[in-house]
C-alpha positions in Angstrom: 0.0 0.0 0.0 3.0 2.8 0.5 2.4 5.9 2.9 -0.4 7.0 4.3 -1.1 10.6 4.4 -2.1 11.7 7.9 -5.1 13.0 6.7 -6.2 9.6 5.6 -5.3 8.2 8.9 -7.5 10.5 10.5 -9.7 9.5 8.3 -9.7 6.1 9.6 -9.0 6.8 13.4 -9.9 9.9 14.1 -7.4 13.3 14.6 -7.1 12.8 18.0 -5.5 9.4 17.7 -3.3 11.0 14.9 -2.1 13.3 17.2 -1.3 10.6 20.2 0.4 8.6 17.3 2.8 12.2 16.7 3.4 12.5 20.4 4.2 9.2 21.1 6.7 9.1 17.7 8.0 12.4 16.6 9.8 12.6 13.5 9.2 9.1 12.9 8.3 6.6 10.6 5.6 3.5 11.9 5.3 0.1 10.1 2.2 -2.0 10.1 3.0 -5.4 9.4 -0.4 -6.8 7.7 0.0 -10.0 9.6 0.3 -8.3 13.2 -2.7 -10.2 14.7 -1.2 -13.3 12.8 2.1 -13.2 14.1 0.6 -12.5 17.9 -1.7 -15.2 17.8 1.0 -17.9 16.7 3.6 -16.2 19.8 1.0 -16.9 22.0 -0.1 -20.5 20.8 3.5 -20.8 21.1 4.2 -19.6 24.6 1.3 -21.6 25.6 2.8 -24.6 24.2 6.3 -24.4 25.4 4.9 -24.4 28.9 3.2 -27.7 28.5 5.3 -29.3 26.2 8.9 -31.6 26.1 9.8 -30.2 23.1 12.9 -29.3 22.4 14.0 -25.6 20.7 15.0 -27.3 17.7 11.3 -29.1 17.4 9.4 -26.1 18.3 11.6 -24.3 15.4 10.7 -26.9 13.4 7.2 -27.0 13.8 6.4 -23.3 14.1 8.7 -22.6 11.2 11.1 -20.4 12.8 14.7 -20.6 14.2 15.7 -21.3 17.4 16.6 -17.8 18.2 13.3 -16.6 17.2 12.0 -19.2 19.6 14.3 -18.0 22.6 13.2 -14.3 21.5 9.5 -15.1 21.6 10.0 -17.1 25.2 12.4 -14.2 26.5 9.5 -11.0 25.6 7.1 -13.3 26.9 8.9 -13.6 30.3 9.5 -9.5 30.4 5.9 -8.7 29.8 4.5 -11.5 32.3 7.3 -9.7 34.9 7.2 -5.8 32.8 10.4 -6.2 32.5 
């Protein structure tokens, strides 16, 4: 899709979420993966599975398609947010 004016954001969320959006990230650019929700829903199922599982890293990168630094990335952010870390 390329950029989005902020006029067309507004459009879509409304000028005062624009404006948090410019507060929050001055002078910068923001990236919206199309597969966000995707991508959050697999961590998750992951996570989830890792803690009731005997899998080892190199099956769970295996069968979540991943490597196994992706795995200990997704484990690690998952053990800072459940401590806000």
């Amino acid at each position: 899709m390329g950029n989005v004016s902020l006029e067309q954001a507004a459009s879509i969320i409304g000028e005062e979420n624009v404006q948090k959006l410019i507060d929050a990230f001055p002078g910068g650019q923001i990236y919206f993966r199309r597969d966000f929700v995707e991508v959050q829903s697999r961590n998750k199922a992951l996570v989830e599975d890792f803690y009731s599982s005997t899998l080892s890293r190199k099956d769970f990168a295996r069968k979540y398609n991943l490597s196994e630094s992706s795995i200990d990335k997704i484990i690690k952010s998952s053990i800072e947010q459940k401590h806000n870390i």
